[in-house]
SEKE-893837 format. One record per residue (C-alpha): x, y negated, z; residue in three letters. Coordinates in Angstrom, 1 decimal. Each point is the difference from the previous one (the first is absolute). Layout:
<zazas>
<<X Y Z> ALA>
...
</zazas>
This chain:
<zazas>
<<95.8 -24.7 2.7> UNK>
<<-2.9 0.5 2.8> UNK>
<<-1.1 3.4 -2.1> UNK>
<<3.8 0.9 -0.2> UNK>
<<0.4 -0.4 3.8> UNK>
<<-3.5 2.1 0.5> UNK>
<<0.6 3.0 -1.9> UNK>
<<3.5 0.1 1.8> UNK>
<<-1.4 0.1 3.2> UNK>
<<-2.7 2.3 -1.0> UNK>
<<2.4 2.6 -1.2> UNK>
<<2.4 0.0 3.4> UNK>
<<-0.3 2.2 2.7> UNK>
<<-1.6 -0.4 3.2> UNK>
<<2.7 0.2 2.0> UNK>
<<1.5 -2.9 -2.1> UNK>
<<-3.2 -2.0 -0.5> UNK>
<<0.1 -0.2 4.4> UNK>
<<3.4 -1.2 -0.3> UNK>
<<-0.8 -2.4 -2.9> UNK>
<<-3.0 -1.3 2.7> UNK>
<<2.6 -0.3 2.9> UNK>
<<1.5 -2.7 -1.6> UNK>
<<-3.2 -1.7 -0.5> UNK>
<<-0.9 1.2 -3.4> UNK>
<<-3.9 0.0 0.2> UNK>
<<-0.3 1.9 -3.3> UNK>
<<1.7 2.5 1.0> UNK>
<<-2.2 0.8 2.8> UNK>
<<-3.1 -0.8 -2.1> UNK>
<<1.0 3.1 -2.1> UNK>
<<0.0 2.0 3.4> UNK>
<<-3.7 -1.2 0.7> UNK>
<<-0.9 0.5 -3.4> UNK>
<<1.5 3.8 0.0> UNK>
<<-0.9 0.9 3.4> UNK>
<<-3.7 -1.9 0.9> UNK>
<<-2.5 2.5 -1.4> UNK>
<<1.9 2.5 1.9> UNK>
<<0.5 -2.1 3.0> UNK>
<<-4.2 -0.9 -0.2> UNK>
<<-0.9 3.3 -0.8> UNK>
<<1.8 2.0 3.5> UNK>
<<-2.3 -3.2 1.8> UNK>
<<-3.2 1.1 -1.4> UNK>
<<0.9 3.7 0.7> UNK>
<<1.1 -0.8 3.7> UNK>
<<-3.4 -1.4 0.2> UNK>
<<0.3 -3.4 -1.1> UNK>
<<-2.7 -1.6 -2.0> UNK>
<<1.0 -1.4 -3.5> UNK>
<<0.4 -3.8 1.0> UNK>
<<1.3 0.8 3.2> UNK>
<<2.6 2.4 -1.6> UNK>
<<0.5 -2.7 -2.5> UNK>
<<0.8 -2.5 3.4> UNK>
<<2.3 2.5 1.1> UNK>
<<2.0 0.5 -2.8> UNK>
<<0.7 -3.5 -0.5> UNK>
<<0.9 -0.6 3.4> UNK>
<<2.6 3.4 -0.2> UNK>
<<1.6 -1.4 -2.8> UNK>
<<0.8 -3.8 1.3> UNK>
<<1.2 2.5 3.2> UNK>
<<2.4 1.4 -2.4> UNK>
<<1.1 -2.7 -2.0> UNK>
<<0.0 -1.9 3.1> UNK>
<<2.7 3.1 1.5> UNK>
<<0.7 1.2 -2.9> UNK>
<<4.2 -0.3 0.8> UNK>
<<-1.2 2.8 2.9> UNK>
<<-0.6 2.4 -3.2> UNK>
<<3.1 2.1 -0.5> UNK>
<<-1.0 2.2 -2.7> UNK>
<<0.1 3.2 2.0> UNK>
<<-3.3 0.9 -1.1> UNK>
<<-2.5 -1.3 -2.3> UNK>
<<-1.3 -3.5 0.0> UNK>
<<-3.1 1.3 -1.0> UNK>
<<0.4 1.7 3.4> UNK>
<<1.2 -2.3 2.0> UNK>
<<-2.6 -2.8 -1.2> UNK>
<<-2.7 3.0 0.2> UNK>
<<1.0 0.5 3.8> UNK>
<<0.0 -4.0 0.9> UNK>
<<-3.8 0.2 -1.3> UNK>
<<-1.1 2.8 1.9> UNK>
<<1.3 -1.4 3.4> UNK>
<<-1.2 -3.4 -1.4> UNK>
<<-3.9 1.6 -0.1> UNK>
<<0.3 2.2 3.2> UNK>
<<1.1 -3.4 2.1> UNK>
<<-3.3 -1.4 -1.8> UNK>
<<-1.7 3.0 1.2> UNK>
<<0.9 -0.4 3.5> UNK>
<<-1.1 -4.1 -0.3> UNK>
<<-2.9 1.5 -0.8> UNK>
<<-0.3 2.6 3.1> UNK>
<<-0.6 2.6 -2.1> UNK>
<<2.9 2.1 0.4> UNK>
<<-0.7 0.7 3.0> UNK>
<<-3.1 1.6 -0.9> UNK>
<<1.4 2.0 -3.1> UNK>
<<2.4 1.8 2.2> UNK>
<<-3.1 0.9 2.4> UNK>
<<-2.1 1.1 -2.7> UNK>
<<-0.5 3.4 -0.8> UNK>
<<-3.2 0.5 -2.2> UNK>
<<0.7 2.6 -2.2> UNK>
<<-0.1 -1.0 -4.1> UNK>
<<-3.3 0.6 -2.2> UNK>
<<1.8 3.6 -1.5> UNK>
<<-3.1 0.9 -2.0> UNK>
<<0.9 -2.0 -2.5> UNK>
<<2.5 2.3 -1.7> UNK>
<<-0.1 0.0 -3.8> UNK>
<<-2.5 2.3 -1.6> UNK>
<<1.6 -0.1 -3.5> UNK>
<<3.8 1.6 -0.1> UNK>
<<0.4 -2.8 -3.1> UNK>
<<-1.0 -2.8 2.2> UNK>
<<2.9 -2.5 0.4> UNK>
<<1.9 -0.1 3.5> UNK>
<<-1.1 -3.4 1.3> UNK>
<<2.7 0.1 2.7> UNK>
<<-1.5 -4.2 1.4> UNK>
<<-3.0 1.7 0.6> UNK>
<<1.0 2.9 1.6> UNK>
<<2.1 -2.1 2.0> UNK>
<<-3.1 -2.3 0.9> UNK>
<<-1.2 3.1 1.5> UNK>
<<2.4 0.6 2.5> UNK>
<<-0.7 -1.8 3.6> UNK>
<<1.8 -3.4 -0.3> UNK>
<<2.8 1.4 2.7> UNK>
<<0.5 3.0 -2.2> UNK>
<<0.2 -2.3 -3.6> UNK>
<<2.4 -2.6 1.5> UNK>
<<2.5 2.6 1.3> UNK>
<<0.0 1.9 -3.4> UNK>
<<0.2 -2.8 -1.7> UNK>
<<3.2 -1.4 2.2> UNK>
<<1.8 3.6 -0.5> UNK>
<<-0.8 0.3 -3.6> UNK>
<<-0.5 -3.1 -1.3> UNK>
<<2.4 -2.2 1.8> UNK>
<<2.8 3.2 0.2> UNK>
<<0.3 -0.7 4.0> UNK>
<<0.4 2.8 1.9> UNK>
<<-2.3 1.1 2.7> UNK>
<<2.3 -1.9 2.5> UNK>
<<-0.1 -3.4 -1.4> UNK>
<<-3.7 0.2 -0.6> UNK>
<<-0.4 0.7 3.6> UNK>
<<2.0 -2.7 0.4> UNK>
<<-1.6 -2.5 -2.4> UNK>
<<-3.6 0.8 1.1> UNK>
<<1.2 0.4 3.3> UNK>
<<-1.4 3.3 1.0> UNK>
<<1.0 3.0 1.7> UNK>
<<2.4 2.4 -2.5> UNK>
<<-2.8 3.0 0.6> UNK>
<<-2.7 -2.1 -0.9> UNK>
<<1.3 -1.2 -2.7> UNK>
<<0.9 3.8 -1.0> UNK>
<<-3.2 1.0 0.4> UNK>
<<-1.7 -2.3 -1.9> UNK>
<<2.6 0.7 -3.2> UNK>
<<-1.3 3.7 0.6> UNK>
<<-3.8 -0.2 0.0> UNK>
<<0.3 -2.7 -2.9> UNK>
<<2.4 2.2 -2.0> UNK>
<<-2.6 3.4 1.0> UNK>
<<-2.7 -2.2 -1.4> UNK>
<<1.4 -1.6 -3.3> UNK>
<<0.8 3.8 -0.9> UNK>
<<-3.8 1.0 0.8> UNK>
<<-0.8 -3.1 -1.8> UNK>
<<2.2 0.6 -3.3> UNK>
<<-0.3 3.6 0.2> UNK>
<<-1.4 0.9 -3.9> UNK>
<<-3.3 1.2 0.5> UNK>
<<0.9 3.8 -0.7> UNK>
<<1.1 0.0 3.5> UNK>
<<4.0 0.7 -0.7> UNK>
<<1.7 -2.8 2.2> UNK>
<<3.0 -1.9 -1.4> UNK>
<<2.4 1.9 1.8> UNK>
<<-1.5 3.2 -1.5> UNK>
<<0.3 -2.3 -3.6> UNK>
<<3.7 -0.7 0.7> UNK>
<<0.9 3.8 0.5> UNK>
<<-1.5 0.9 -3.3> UNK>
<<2.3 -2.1 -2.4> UNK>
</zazas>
């Protein structure tokens, strides 16, 4: 009956599975964690977070959402949604820390001659993001890899809108240098080829 019960719950929807958890049905949401974790610890550790911290993250986003997870509407993803409690969940650990204050201050420009030598190489895109000054990796990360917009990452890391602009530039400019294959055509020039 239990394996029954399992395999119907692993075969719902997400958006079904959060309602299934609003009514209490820990399962449900233990599919959601068990779906969505990796992805959840893996946006830590690219923000920045090291892999037992981003581990403590994770599991404190997802007893966030389970614990509001009637405030999930299904407009979006939950991957989203739980994505976006996890990354305000480490910047507030940031600022216990006093360090954000210091990320949006710094300004020391990414090692850039490390560019792949070999076009075959594979695109390490965590390593290229270690690269990037810790203000310029966190505000990537937040526009890309939490889907908020430049607004709400000002917002959520509480910085000017221009800074946080500016930092989403120089850290974009950079990945591209970074990623570029080594016979110097830059992936925009890739893109207009096929």
């Amino acid at each position: 009956m239990a394996g029954a019960t399992q395999l119907r719950i692993a075969s719902l929807h997400d958006v079904e599975l959060c309602g299934l958890a609003a009514t209490g049905e820990r399962r449900a949401f233990g599919e959601l964690v068990r779906r969505h974790g990796s992805s959840v610890r893996a946006l830590l550790r690219r923000m920045g977070a090291q892999p037992s911290q981003a581990d403590d993250v994770a599991q404190d986003a997802f007893i966030t959402a389970f614990e509001r997870i009637t405030d999930f509407r299904g407009e979006g993803t939950f991957a989203g949604w739980v994505k976006r409690i996890a990354a305000r969940l480490y910047l507030k650990r940031l600022q216990r820390e006093r360090r954000l204050g210091e990320l949006a201050a710094e300004s020391a420009p990414a090692d850039e001659g490390q560019v792949a030598a070999d076009a075959e190489a594979a695109i390490d895109l965590d390593g290229a993001l270690k690269a990037l000054a810790p203000g310029e990796r966190v505000c990537v990360t937040l526009c890309f890899g939490t889907g908020l917009s430049h607004a709400e990452a000002a917002e959520a890391l509480n910085l000017p809108l221009g800074t946080v602009k500016s930092h989403v530039k120089r850290g974009l400019d950079k990945l591209r240098a970074r990623l570029a294959p080594a016979g110097g055509a830059s992936l925009e020039g890739r893109r207009g080829n096929g």
